[in-house]
SEZA-364394 format. One record per residue: x, y, z of N, C-alpha, C, O in turn. Coordinates in pm, whole numbers, padded with zeros to 5 digits, always signed. Example, Ala and Ser with C-alpha at 12.3 -4.5 7.8 and 13.67 -1.06 7.14 Angstrom:
% SEZA-364394
+01319-00569+00780+01230-00450+00780+01320-00330+00780+01424-00332+00846;+01285-00225+00708+01367-00106+00714+01290+00003+00787+01341+00114+00804;
This chain:
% SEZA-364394
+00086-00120+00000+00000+00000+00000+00089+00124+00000+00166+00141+00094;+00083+00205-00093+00128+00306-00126+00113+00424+00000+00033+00382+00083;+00165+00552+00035+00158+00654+00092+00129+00791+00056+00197+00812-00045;+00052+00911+00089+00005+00992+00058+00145+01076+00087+00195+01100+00197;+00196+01114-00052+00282+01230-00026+00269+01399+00041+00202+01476-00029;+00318+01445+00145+00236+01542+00173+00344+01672+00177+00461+01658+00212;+00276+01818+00131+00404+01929+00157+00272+02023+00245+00150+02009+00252;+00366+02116+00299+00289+02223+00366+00378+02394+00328+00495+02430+00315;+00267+02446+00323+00271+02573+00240+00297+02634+00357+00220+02590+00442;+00383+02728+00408+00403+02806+00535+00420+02722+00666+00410+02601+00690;+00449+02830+00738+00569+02781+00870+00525+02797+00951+00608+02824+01037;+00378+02798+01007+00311+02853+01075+00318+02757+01201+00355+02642+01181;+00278+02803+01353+00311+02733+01447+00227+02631+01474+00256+02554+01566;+00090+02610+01386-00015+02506+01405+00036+02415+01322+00022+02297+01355;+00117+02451+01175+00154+02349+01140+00293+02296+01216+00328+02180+01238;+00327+02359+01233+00547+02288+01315+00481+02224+01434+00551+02143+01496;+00320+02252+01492+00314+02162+01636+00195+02058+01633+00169+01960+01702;+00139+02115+01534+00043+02004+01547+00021+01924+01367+00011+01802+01378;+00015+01957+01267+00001+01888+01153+00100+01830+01118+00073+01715+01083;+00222+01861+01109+00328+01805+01035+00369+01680+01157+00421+01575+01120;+00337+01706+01310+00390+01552+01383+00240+01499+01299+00261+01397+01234;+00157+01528+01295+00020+01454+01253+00027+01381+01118-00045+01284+01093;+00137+01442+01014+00120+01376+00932+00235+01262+00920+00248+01173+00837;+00294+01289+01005+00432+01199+00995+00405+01096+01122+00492+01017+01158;+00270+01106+01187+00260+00977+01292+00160+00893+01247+00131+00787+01303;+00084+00954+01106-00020+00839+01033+00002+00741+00959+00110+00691+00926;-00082+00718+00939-00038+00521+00921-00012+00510+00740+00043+00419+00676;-00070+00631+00695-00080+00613+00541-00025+00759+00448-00047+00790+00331;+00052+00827+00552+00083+00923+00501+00277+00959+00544+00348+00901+00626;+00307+01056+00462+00462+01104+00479+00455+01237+00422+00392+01277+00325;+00544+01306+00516+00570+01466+00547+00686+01494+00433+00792+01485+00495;+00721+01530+00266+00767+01484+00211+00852+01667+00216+00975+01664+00220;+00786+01804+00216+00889+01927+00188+00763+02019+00253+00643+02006+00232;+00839+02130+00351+00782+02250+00345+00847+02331+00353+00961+02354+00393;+00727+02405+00291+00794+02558+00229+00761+02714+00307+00658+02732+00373;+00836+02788+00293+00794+02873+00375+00865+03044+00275+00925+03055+00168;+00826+03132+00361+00878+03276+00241+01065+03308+00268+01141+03355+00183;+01097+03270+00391+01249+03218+00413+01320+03136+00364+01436+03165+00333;+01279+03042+00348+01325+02928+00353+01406+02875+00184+01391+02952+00089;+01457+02792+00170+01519+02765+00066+01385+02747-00048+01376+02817-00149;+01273+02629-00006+01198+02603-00083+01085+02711-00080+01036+02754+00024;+01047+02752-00215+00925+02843-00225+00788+02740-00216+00777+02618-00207;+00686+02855-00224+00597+02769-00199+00554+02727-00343+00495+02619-00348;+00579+02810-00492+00569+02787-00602+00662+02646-00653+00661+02564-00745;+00718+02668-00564+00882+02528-00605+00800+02419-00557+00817+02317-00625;+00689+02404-00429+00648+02339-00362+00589+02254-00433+00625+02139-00456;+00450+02338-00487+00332+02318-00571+00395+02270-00708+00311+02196-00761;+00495+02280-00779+00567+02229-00892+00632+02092-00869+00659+02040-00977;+00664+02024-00774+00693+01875-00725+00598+01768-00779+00475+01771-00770;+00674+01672-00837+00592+01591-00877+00599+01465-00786+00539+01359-00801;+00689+01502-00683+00621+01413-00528+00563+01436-00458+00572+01377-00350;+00460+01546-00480+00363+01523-00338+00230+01543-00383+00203+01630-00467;+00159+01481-00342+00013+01456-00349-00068+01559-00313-00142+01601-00402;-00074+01617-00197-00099+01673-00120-00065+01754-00017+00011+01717+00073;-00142+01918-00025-00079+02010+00039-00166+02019+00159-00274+01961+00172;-00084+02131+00283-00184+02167+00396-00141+02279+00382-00024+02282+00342;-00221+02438+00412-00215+02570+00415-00231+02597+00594-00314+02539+00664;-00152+02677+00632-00184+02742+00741-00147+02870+00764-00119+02929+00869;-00150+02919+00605-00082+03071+00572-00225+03146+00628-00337+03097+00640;-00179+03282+00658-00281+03405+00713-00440+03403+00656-00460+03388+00535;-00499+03411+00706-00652+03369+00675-00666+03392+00509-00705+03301+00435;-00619+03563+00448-00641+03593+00352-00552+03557+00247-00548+03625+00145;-00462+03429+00264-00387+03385+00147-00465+03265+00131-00462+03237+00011;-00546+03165+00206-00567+03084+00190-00687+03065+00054-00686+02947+00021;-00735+03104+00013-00865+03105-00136-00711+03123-00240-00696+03044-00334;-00636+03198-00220-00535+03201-00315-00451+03077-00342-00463+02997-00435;-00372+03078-00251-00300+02942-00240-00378+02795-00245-00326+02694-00292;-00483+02798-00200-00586+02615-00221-00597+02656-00358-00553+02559-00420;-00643+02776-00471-00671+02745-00601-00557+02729-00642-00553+02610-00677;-00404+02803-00670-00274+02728-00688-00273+02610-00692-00262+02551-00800;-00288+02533-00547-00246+02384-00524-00351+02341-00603-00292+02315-00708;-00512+02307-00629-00548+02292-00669-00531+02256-00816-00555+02138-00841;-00480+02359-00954-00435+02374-01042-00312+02292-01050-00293+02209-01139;-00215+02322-00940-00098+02206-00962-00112+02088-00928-00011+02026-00894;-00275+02007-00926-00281+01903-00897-00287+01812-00753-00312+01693-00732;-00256+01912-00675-00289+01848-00563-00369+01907-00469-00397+02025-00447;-00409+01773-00401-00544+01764-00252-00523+01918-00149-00417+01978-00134;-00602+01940-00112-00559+02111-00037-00652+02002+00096-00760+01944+00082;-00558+02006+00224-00629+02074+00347-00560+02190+00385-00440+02211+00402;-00675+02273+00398-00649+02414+00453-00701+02491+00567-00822+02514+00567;-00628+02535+00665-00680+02604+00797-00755+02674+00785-00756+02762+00699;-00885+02642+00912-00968+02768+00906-00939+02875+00963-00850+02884+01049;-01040+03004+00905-01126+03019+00791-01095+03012+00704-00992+03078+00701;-01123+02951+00562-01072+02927+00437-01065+03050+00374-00978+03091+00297;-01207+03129+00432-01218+03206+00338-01268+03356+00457-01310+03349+00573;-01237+03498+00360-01269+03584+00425-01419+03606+00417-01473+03646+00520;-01503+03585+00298-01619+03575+00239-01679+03489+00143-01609+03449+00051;-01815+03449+00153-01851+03370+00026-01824+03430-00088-01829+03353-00184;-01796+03543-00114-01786+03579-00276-01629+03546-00282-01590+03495-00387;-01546+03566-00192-01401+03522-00246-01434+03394-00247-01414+03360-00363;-01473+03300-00188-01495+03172-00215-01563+03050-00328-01546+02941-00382;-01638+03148-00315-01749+03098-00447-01635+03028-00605-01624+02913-00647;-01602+03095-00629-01511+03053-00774-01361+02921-00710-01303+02821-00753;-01361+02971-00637-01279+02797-00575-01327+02644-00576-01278+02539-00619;-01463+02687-00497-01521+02579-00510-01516+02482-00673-01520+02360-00663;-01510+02526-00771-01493+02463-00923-01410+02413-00946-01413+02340-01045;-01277+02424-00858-01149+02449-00953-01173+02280-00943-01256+02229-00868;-01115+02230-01003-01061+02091-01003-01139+02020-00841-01108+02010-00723;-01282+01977-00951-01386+01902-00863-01326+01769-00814-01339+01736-00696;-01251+01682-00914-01207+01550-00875-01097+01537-00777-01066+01427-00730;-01024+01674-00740-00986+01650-00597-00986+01726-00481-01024+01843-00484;-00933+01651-00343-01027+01675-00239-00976+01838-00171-00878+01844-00097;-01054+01957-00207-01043+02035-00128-01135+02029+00042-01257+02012+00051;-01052+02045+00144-01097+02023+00296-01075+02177+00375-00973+02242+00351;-01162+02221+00452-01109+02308+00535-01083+02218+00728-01173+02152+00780;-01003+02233+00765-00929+02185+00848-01027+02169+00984-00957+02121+01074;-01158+02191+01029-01244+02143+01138-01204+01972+01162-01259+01866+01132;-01070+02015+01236-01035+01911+01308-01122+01788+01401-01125+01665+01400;-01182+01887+01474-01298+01858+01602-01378+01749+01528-01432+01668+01603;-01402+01723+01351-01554+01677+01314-01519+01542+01336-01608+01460+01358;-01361+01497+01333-01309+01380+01335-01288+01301+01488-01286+01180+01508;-01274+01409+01584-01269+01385+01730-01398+01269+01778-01516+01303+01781;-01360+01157+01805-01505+01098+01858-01573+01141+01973-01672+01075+02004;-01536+01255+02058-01635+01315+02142-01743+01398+02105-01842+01423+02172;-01700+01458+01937-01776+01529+01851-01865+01423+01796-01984+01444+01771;-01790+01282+01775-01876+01195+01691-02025+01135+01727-02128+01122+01662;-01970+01093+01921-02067+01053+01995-02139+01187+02082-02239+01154+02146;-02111+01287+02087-02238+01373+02085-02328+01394+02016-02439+01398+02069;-02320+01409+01908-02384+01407+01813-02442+01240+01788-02549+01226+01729;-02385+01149+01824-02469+01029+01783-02622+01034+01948-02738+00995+01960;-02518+01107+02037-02598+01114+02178-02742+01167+02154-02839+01099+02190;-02763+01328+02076-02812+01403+02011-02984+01344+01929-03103+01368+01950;-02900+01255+01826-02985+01209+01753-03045+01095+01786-03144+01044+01733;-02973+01052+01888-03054+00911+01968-03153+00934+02068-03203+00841+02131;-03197+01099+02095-03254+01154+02185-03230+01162+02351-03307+01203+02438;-03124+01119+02359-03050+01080+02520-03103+01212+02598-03151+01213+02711;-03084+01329+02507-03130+01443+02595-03267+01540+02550-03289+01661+02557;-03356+01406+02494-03521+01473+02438-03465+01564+02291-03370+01530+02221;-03546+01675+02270-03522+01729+02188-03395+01867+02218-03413+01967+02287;-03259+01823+02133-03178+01967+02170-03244+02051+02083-03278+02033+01966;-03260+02186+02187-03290+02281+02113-03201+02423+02140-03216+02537+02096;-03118+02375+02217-02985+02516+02226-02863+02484+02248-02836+02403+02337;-02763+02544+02169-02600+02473+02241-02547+02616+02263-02563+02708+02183;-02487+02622+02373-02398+02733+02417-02274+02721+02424-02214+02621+02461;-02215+02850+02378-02065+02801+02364-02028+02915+02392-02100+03014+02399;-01833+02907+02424-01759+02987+02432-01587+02985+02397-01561+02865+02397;-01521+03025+02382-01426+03010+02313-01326+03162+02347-01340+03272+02294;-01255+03133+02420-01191+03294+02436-01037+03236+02443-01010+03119+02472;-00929+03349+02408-00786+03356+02504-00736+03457+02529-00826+03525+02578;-00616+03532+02525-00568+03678+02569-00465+03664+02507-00375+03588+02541;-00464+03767+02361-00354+03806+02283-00359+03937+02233-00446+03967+02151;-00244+04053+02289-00261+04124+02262-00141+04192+02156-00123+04313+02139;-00082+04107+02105+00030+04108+02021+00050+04157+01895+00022+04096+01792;+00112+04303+01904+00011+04374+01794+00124+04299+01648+00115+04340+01532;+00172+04244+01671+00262+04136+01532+00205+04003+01535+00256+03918+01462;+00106+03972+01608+00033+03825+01582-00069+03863+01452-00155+03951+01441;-00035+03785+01380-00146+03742+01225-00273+03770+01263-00352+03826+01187;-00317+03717+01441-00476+03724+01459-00527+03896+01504-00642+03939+01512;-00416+03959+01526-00489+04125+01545-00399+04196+01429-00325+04289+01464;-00402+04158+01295-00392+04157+01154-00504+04195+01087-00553+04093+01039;-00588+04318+01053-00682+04314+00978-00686+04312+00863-00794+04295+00806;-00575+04328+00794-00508+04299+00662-00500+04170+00613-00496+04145+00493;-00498+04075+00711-00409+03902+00734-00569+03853+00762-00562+03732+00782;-00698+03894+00771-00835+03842+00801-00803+03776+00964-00827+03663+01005;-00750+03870+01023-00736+03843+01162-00883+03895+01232-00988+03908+01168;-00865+03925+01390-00990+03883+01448-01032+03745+01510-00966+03641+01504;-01143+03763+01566-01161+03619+01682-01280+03562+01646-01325+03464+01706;-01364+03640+01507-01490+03548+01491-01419+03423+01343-01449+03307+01314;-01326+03517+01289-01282+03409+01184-01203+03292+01239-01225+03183+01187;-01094+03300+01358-00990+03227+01413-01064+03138+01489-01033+03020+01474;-01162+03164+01573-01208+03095+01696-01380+03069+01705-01438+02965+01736;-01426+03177+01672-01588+03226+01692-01653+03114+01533-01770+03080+01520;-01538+03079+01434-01602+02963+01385-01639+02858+01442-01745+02811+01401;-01551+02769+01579-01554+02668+01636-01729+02661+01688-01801+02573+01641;-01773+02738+01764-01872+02716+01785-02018+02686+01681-02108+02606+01703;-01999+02804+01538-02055+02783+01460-02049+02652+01428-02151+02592+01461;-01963+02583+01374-01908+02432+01297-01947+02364+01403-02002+02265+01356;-01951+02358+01504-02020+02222+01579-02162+02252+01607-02229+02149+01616;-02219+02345+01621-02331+02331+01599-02410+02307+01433-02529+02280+01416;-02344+02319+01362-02390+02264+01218-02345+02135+01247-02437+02056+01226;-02233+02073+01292-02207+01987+01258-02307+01866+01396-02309+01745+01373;-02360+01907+01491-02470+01857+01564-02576+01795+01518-02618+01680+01525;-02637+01957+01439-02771+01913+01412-02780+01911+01264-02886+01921+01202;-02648+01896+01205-02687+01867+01046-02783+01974+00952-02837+01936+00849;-02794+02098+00997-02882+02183+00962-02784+02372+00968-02708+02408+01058;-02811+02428+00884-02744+02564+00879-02836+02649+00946-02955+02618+00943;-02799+02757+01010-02829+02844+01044-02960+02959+00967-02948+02959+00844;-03075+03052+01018-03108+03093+00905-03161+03221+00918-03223+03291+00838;-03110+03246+01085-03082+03389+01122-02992+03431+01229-02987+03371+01337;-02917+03535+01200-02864+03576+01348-02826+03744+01401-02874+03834+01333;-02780+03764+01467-02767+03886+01538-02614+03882+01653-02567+03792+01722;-02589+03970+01638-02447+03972+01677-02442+04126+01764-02517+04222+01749;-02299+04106+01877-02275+04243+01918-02114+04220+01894-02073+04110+01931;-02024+04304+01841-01910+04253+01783-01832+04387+01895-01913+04463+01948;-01742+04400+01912-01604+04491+01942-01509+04489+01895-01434+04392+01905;-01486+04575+01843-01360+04610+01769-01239+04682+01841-01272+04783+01903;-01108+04648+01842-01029+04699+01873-00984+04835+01814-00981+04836+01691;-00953+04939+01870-00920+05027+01788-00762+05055+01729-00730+05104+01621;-00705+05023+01801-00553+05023+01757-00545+04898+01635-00496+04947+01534;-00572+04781+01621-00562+04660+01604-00658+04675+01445-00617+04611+01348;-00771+04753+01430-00875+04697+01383-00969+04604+01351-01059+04613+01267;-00939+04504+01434-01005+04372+01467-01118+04317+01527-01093+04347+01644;-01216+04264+01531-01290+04180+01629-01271+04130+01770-01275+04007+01768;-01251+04180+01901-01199+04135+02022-01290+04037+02018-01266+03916+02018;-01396+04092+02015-01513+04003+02144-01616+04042+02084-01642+04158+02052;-01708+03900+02057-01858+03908+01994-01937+03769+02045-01921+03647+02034;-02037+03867+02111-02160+03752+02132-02230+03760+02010-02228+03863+01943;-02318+03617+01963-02394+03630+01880-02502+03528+01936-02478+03445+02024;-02646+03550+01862-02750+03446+01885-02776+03369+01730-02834+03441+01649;-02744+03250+01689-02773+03234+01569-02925+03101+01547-02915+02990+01597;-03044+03141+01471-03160+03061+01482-03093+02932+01383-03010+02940+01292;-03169+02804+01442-03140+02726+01305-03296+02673+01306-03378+02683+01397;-03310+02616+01183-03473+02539+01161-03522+02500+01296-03452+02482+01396;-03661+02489+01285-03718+02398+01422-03704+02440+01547-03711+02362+01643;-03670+02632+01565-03674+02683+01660-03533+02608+01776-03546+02563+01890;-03401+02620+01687-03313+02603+01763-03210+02701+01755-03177+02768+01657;-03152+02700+01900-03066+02855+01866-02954+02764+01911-02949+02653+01964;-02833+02889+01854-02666+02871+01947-02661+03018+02005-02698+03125+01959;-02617+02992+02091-02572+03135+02173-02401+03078+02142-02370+02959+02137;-02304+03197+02122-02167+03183+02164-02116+03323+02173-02177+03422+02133;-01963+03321+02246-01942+03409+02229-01739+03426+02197-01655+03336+02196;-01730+03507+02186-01576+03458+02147-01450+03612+02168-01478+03725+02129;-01347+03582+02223-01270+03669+02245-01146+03658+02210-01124+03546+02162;-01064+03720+02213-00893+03723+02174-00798+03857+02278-00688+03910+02295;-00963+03853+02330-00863+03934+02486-00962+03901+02591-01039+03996+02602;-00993+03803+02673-01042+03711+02753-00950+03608+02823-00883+03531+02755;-00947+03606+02900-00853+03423+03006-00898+03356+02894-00984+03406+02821;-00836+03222+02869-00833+03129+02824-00982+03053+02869-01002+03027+02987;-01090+03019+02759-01194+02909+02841-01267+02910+02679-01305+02987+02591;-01255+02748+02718-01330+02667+02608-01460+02611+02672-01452+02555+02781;-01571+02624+02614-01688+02503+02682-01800+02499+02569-01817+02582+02480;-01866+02393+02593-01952+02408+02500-02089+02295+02587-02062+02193+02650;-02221+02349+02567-02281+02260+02621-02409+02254+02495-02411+02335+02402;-02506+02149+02511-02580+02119+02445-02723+02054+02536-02736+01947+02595;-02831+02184+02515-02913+02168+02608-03069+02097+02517-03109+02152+02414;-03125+01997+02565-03231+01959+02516-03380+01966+02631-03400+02048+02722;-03453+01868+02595-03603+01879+02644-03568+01797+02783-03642+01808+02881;-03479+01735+02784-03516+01624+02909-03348+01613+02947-03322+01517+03020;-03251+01682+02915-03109+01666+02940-02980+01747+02904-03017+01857+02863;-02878+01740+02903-02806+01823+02856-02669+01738+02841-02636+01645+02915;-02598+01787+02732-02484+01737+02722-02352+01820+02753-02332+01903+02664;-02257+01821+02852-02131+01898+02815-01981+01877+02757-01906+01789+02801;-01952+01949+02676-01813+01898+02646-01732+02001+02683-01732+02117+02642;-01651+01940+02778-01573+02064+02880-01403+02122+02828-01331+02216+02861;-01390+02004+02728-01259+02030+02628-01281+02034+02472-01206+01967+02401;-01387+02114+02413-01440+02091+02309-01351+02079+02145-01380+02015+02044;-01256+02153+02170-01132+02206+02076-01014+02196+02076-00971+02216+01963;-00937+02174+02147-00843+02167+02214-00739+02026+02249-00616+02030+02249;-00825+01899+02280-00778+01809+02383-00652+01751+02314-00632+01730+02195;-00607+01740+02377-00443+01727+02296-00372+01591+02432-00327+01631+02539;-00376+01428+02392-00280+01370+02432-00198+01412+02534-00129+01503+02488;-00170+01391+02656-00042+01457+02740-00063+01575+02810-00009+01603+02917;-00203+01698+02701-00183+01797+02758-00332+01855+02801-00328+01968+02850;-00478+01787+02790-00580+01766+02815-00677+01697+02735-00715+01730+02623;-00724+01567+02827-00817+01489+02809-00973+01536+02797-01040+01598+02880;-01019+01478+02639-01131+01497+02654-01262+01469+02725-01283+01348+02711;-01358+01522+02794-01441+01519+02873-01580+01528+02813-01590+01597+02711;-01664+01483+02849-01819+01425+02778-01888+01422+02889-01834+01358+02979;-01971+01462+02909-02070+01443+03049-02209+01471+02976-02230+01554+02889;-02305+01373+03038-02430+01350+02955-02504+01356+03102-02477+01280+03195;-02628+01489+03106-02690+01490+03200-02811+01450+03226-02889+01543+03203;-02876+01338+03269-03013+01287+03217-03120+01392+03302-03064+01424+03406;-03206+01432+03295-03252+01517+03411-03241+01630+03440-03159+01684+03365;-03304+01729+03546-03275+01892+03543-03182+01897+03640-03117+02001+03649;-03159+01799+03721-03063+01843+03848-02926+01917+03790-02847+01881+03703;-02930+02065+03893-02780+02127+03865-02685+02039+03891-02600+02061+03804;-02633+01918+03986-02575+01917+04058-02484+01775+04004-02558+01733+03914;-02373+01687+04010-02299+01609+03982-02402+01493+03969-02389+01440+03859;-02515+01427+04054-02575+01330+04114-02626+01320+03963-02631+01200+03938;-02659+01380+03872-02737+01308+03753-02630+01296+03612-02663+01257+03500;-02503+01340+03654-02449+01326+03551-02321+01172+03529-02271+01102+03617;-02306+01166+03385-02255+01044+03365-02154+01103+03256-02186+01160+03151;-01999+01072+03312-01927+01095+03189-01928+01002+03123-01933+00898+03189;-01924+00985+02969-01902+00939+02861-01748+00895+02872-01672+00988+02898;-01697+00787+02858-01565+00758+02826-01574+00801+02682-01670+00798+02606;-01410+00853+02657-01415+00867+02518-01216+00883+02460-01148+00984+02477;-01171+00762+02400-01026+00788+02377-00989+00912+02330-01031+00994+02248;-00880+00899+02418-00753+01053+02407-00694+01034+02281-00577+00998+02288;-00745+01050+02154-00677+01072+02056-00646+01163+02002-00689+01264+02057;-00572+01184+01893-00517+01293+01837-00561+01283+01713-00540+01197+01628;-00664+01436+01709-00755+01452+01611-00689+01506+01510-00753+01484+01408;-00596+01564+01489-00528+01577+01350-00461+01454+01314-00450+01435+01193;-00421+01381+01378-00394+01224+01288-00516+01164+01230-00525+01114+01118;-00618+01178+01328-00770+01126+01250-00793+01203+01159-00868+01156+01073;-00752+01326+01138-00796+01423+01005-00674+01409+00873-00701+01411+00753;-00564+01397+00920-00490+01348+00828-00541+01173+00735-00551+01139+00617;-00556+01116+00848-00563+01011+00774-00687+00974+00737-00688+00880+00657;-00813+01025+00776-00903+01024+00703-00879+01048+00510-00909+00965+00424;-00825+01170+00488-00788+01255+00361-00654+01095+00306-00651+01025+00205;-00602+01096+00380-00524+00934+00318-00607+00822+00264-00580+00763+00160;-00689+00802+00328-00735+00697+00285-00861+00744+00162-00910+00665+00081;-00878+00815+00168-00973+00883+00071-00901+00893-00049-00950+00855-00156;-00759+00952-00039-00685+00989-00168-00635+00897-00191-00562+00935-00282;-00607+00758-00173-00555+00630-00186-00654+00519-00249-00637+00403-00284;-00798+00633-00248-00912+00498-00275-00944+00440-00181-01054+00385-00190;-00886+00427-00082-00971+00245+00039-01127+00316+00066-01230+00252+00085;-01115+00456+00064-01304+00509+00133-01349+00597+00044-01258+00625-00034;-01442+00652+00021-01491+00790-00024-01468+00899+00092-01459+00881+00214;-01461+01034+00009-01418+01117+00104-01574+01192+00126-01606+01281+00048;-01625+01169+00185-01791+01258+00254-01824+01326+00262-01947+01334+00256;-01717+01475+00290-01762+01577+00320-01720+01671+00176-01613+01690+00117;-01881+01723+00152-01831+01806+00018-01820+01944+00011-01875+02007+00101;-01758+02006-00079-01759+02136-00107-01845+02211-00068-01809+02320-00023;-01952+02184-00072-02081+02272+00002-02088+02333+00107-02139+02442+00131;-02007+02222+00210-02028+02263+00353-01897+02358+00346-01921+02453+00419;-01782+02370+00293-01689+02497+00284-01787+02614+00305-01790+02689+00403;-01874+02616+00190-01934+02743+00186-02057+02775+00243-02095+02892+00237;-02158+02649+00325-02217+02671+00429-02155+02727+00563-02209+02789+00654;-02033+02687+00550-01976+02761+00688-01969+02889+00667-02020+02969+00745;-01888+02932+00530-01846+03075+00546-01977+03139+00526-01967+03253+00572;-02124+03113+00469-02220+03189+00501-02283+03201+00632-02351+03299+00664;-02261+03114+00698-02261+03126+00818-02226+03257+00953-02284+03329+01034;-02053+03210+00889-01972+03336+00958-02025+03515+00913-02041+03617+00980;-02035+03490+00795-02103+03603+00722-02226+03664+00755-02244+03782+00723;-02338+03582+00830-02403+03608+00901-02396+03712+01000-02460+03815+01024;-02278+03639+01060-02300+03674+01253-02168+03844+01171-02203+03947+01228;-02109+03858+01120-02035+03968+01049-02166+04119+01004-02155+04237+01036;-02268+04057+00929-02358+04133+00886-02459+04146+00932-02542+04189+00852;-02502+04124+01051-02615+04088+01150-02589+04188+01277-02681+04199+01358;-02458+04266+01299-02433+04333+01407-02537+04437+01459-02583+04526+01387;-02578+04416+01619-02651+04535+01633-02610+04652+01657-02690+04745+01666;
């Protein structure tokens, strides 16, 4: 069985800590050149290799529609960090390029089985009908040379972070969003997005509340409230092997209190190896790859929403 050749476009610290060990600890893949704007190899030298199969982007929000249609054109598979895109209209004409291979945007989490079995929890009715998930997502960066308080670079905390909550609640209830309302803050030095609550409706009278920061303490949570229960996932994004275990707690009942809840066991894996090698085995033939182009651009209408919805 053959191996998925893989290069990565930029030097970015998500790829040097978490994708490139990810692609070099999967079972069907190899970390073959990356390129960076220093570095010996360009990223044009990259995309011109006729050893690698497949690229990963984790360049600044607003290179990425550029660089996936490149790789694209030179033939190879794009996973690319979210947000892919700054807007559906930059997006829209990507989606075409070269249908027969696999463009991915990088929602690590969809592969996580705590994401898998909530959502199987969800639809099995464990907690009646969900009809709200709340979320949050914050950290504290005030670094006026970080990419994310970049308004030039599609920096900000609803594109970097304030997606996470969006994408698991689509990815819950299998259904898009089809109104929302937002209160956003902008930095003024920075020009950026600090901090935005939003309320977003989806079909069938279900909402997400979230809210998201980039100058906040550090806190991830996400819960999922139904007719008769609630679900929490207390490491929703994050859980990383060694450095926090994911947590699942399924609450049958209204009690506030520990006495009705039941954690979910759920293995400590490492969800960018499951996302790498998902895209391996897809580009190798053994599976079909599932998730299509569509949902790229259901997300970014999404985000576009809670952007144009501000009160």
């Amino acid at each position: 069985m053959g191996k998925v050749r893989w290069g990565v476009i930029g030097n970015a610290k998500i790829g040097r800590d978490r994708l490139q060990p990810a692609i070099e600890a999967s079972e069907h893949g190899e970390l073959v050149a990356v390129a960076s704007r220093s570095g010996e190899l360009s990223y044009e030298a990259l995309l011109a290799r006729e050893d690698i199969d497949a690229v990963y982007i984790p360049l600044p929000n607003h290179l990425h529609v550029e660089w996936s249609r490149k790789a694209l054109e030179a033939g190879k598979h794009v996973l690319c960090e979210k947000s892919i895109t700054l807007s559906p209209d930059e997006l829209a004409p990507l989606l075409d390029v070269r249908p027969d291979l696999i463009l991915s945007e990088a929602f690590m989490v969809r592969f996580h089985p705590q994401w898998i079995k909530a959502r199987e929890l969800v639809q099995s009715g464990a907690i009646g009908e969900a009809r709200a998930i709340n979320g949050q997502f914050t950290f504290y960066n005030v670094d006026p040379n970080n990419v994310r308080n970049q308004p030039n670079m599609g920096g900000g905390g609803i594109l970097d972070i304030g997606c996470y909550p969006i994408f698991t609640a689509r990815f819950i209830w299998g259904t898009e969003p089809i109104k929302a309302a937002s209160m956003i803050v902008e930095q003024d030095d920075f020009g950026t997005d600090i901090q935005c609550a939003a309320i977003m409706e989806f079909p069938e009278n279900r909402h997400l509340n979230f809210s998201c920061s980039t100058q906040l303490e550090l806190l991830q949570s996400m819960v999922i409230q139904g007719t008769t229960g609630r679900i929490e996932v207390k490491v929703p994004f994050n859980p990383y092997p060694g450095i926090a275990e994911p947590e699942l707690y399924l609450y049958e009942g209204a009690g506030l209190g520990v006495a009705h809840r039941q954690r979910i066991e759920i293995e400590n894996v490492d969800q960018y190896v499951l996302e790498v090698e998902a895209m391996n085995r897809a580009i190798l033939g053994q599976e079909p790859w599932s998730i299509p182009r569509s949902d790229i651009m259901a997300q970014a209408r999404a985000i576009a929403m809670v952007f144009d919805n501000r009160l």
